[in-house]
Structures are given as C-alpha cells and as structure tokens.
LUMDRENSE-494143 format. One record per atom (N, C-alpha, C): atom name; x, y, z; residue number from 1. Coordinates in Angstrom, 1 decimal, padded with zeros to 4 digits, always signed. Example, Ala and Ser with C-alpha at 12.3 -4.5 7.8 and 13.67 -1.06 7.14 Angstrom:
// residues 2
+------+--------+--------+--------+-----+
: atom :      u :      v :      w :   n :
+------+--------+--------+--------+-----+
:    N : +013.2 : -005.7 : +007.8 :   1 :
:   CA : +012.3 : -004.5 : +007.8 :   1 :
:    C : +013.2 : -003.3 : +007.8 :   1 :
:    N : +012.8 : -002.2 : +007.1 :   2 :
:   CA : +013.7 : -001.1 : +007.1 :   2 :
:    C : +012.9 : +000.0 : +007.9 :   2 :
+------+--------+--------+--------+-----+
This chain:
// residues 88
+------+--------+--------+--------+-----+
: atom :      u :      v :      w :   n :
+------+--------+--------+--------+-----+
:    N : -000.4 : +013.0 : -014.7 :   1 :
:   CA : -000.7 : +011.6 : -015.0 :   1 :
:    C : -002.2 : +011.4 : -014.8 :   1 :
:    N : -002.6 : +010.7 : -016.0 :   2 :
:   CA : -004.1 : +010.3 : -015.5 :   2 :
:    C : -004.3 : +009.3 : -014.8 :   2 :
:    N : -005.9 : +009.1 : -014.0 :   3 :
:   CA : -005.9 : +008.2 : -013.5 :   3 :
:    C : -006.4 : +006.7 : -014.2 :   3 :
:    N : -005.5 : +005.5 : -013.5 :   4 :
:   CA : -005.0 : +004.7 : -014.5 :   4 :
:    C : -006.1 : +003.3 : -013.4 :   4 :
:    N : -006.4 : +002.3 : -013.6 :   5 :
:   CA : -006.7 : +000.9 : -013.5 :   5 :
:    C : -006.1 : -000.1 : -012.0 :   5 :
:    N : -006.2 : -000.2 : -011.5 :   6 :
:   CA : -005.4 : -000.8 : -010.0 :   6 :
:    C : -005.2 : -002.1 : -010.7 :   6 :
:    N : -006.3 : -002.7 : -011.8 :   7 :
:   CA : -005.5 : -003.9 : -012.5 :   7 :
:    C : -004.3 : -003.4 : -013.0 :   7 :
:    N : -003.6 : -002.7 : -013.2 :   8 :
:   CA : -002.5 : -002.5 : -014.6 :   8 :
:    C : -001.3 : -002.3 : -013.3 :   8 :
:    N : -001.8 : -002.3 : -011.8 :   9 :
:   CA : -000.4 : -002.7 : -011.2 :   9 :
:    C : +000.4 : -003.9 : -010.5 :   9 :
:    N : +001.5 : -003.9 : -010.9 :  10 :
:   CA : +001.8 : -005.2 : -010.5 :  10 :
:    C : +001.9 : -005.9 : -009.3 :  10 :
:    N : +000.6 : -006.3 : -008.3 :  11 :
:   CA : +000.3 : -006.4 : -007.2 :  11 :
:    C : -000.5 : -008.1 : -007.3 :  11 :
:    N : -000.2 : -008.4 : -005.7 :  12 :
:   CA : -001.1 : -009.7 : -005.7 :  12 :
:    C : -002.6 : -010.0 : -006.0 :  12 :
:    N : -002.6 : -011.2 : -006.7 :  13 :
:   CA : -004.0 : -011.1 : -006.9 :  13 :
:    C : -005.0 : -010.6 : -006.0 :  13 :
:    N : -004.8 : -011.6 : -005.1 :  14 :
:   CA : -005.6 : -011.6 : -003.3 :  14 :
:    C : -005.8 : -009.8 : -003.2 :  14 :
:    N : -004.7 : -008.9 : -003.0 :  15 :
:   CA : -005.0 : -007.8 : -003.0 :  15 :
:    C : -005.3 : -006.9 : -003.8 :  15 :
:    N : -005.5 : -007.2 : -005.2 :  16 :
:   CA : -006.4 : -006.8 : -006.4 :  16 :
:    C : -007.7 : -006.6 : -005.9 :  16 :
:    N : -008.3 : -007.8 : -005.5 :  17 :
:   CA : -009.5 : -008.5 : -005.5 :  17 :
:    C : -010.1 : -007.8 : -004.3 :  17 :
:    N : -009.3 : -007.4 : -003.2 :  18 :
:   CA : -009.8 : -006.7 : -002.1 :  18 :
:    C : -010.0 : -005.5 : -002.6 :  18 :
:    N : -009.5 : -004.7 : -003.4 :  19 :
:   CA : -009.7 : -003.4 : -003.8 :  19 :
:    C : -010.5 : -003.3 : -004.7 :  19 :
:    N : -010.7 : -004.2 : -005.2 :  20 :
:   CA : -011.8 : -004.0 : -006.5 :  20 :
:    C : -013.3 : -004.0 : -005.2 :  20 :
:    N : -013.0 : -005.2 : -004.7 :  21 :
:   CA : -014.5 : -005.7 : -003.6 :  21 :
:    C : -015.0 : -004.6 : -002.7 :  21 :
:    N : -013.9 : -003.5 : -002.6 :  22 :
:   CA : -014.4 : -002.1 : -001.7 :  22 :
:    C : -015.3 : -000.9 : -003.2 :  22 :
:    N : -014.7 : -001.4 : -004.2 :  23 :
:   CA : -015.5 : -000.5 : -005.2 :  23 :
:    C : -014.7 : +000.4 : -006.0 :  23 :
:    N : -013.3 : +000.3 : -005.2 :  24 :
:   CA : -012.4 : +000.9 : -006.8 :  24 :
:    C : -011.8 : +000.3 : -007.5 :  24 :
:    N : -012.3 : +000.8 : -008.8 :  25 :
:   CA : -011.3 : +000.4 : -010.1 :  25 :
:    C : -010.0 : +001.4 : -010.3 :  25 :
:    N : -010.4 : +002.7 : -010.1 :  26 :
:   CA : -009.3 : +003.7 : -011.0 :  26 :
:    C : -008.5 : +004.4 : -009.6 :  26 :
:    N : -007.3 : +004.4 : -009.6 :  27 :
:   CA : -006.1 : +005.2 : -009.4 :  27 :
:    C : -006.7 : +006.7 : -009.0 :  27 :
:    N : -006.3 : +007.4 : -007.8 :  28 :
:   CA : -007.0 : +008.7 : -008.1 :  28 :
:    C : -005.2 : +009.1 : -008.7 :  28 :
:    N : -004.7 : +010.4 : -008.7 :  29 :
:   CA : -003.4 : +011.3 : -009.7 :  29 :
:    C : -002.9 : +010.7 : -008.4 :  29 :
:    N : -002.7 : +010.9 : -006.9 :  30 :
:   CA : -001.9 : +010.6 : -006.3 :  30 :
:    C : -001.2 : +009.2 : -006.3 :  30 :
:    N : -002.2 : +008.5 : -006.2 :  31 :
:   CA : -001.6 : +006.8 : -006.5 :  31 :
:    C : -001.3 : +006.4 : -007.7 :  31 :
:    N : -001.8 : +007.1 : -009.1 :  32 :
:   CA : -001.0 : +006.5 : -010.0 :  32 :
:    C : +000.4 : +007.0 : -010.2 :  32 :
:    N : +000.3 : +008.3 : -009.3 :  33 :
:   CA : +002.0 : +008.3 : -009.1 :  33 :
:    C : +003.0 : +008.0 : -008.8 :  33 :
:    N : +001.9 : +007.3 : -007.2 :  34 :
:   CA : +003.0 : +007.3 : -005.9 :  34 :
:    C : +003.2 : +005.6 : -006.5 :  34 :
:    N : +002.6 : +004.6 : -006.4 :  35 :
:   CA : +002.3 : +003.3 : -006.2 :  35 :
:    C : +003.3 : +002.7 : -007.2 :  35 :
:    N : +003.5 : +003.2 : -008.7 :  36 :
:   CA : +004.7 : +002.3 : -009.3 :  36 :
:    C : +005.9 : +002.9 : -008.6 :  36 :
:    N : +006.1 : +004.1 : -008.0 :  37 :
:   CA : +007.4 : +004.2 : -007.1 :  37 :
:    C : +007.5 : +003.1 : -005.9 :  37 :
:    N : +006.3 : +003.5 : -005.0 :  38 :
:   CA : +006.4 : +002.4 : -004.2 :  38 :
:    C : +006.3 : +001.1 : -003.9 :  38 :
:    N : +006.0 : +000.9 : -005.1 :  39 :
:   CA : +006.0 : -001.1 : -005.7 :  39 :
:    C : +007.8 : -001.3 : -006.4 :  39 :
:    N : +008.4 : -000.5 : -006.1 :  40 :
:   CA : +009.4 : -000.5 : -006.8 :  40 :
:    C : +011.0 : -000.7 : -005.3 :  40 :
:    N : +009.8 : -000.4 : -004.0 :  41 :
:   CA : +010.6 : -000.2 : -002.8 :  41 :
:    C : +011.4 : +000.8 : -003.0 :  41 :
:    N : +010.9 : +001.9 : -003.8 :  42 :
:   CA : +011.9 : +003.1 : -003.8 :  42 :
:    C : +011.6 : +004.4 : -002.6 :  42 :
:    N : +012.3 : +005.5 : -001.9 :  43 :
:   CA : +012.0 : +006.0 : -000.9 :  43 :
:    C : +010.7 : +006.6 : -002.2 :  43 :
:    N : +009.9 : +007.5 : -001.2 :  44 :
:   CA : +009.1 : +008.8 : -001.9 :  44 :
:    C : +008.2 : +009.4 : -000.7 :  44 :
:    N : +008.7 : +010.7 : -001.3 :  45 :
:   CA : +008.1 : +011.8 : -000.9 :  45 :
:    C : +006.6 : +012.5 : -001.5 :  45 :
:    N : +005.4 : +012.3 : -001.0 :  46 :
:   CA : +004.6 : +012.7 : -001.7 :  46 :
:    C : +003.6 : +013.9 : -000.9 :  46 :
:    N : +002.8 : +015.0 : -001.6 :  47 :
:   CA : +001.7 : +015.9 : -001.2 :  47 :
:    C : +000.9 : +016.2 : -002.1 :  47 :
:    N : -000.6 : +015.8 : -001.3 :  48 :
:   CA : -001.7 : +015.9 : -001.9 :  48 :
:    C : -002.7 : +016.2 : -000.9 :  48 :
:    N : -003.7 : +016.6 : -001.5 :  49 :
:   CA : -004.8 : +017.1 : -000.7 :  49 :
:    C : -005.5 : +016.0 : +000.3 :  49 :
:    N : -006.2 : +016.3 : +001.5 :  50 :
:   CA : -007.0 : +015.4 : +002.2 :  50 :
:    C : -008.1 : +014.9 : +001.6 :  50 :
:    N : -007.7 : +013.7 : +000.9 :  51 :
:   CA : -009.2 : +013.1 : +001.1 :  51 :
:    C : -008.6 : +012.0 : -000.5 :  51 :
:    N : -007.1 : +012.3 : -000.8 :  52 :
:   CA : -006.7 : +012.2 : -002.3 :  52 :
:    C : -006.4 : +010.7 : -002.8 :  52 :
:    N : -006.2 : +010.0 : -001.5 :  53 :
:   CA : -006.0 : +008.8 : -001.4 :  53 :
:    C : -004.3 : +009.1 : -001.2 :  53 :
:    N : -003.9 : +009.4 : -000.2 :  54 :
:   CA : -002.7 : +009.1 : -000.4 :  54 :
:    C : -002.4 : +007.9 : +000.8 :  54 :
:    N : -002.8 : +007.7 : +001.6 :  55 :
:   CA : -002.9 : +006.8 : +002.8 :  55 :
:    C : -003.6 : +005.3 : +001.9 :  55 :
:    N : -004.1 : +005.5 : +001.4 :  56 :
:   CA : -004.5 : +004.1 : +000.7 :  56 :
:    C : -003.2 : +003.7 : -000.4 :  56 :
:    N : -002.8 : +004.7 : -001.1 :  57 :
:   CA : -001.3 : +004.2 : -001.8 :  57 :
:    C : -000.2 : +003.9 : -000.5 :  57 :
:    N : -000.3 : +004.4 : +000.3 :  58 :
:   CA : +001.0 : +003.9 : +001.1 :  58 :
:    C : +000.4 : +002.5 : +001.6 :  58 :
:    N : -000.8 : +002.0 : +002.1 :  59 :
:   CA : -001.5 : +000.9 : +002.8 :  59 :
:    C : -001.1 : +000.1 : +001.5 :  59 :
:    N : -001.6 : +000.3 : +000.3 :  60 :
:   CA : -001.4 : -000.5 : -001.2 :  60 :
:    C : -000.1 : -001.3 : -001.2 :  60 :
:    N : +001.3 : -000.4 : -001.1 :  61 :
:   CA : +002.4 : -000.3 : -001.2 :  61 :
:    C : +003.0 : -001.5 : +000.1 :  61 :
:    N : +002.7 : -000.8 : +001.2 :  62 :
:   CA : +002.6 : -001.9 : +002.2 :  62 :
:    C : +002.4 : -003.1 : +002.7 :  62 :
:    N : +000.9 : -003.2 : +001.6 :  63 :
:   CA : +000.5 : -004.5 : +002.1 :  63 :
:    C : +000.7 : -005.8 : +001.1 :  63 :
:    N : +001.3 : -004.9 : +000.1 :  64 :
:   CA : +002.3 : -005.7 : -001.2 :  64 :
:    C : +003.4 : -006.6 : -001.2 :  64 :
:    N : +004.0 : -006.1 : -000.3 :  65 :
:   CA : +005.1 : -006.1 : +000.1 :  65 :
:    C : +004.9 : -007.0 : +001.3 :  65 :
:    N : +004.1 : -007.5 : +002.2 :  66 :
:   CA : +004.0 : -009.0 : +003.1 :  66 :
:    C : +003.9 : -009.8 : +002.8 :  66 :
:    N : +004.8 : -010.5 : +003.4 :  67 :
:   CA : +004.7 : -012.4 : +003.2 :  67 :
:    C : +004.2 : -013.3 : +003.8 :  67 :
:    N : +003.1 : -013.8 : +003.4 :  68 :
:   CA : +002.3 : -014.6 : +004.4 :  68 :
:    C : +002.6 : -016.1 : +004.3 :  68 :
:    N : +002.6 : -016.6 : +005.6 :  69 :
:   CA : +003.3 : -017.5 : +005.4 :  69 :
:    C : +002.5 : -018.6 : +006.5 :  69 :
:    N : +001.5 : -019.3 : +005.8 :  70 :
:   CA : +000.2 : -020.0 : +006.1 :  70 :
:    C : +000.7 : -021.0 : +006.6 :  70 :
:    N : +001.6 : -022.0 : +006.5 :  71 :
:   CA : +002.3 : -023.0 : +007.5 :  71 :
:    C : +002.8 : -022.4 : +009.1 :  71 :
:    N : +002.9 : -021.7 : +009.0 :  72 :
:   CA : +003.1 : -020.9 : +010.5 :  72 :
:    C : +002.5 : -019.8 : +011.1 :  72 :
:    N : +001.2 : -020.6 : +011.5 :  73 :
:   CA : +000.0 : -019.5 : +011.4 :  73 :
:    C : +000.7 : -018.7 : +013.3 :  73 :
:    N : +000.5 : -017.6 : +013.5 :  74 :
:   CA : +000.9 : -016.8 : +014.6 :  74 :
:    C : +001.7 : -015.9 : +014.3 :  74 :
:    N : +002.8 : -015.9 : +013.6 :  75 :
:   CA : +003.7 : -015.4 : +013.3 :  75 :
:    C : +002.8 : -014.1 : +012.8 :  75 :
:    N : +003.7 : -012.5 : +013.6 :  76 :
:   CA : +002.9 : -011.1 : +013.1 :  76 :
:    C : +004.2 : -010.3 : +012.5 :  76 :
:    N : +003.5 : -009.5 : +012.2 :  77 :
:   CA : +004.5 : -008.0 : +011.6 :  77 :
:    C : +005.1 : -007.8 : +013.0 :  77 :
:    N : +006.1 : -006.9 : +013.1 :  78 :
:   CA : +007.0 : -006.5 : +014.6 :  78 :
:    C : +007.4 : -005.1 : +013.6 :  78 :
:    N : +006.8 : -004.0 : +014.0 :  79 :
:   CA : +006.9 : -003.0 : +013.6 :  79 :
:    C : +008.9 : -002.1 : +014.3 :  79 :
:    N : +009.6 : -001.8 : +012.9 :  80 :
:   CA : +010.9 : -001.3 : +013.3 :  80 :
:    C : +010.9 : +000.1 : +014.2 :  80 :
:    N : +010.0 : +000.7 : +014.3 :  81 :
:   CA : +010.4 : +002.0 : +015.2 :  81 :
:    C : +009.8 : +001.6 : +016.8 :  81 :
:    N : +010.9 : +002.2 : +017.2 :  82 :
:   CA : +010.2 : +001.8 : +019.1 :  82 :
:    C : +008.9 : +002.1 : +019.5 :  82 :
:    N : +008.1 : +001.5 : +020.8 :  83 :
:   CA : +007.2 : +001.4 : +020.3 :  83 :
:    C : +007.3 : +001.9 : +022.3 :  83 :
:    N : +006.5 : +002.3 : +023.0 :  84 :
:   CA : +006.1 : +002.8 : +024.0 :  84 :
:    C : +007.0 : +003.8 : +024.6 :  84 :
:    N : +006.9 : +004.0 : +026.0 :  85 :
:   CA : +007.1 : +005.7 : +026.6 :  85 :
:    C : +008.1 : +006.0 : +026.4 :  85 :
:    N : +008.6 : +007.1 : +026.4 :  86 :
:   CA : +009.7 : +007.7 : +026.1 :  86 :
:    C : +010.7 : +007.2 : +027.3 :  86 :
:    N : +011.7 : +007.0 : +027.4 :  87 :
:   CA : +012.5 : +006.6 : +028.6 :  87 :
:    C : +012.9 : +005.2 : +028.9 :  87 :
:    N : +012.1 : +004.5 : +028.4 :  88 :
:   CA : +012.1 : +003.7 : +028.5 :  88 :
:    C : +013.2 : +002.7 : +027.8 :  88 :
+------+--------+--------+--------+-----+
C-alpha cells in the first residue's frame, strides 16, 4: 500500500489539525495499513521497522477513540491493566 494523506482518515478534526501542525501530511506503509484497521476498533497485529511510525498509528488510533467531555473538566483516562507492584 502506498502512502496515503492523514486527511483521507476518518478522524477528528481537532486531531487532524494536531498532526498536520507537527508537519505530517502522508501515512508512512505502516500506518496506512494499520490505522483504517484500528479506526475500525478491530484487534491488529502489526511489524515494522524502528523508526516506521508504528507507535504514532497506535497513539492515532488511541487518541480517536476519546471522549472528551468539557462540562466535567477533571475527569481522566483510568488505564484497564493493573498498575503497581506485583503482590499487591
């Protein structure tokens, strides 16, 4: 797959506009792969080289998918996997 436009995904404006303001326009092959799967909330498995942007597709994917909800300002993410020492 070539690499394709961050406009052409179906993503909030607000986070369009962040990604454009850092200086990308285009998808590198990893993300125009991974990102319509994970805009879709589907599992995926992906591998690609360091440096390929795969971490920025999953952050993409991620940060699509929150609901911000400006009348109830405090309210945070509460991350599902446990979270301090083992034993505990």
């Amino acid at each position: 797959m070539t690499a394709s436009a961050f406009a052409s995904l179906p993503i909030k404006r607000e986070l369009l506009a962040s990604i454009e303001s850092l200086g990308y326009e285009h998808m590198t092959p990893i993300q125009a792969q991974a990102l319509p799967v994970l805009l879709k909330r589907q599992d995926l498995l992906a591998q690609a080289k360091t440096g390929s942007g795969k971490t920025a597709a999953f952050a993409i994917g991620l940060l699509e998918k929150i609901e911000v909800d400006l009348s109830n300002p405090g309210v945070g993410a509460v991350p599902n996997a446990r979270t301090g020492r083992s034993g505990e």
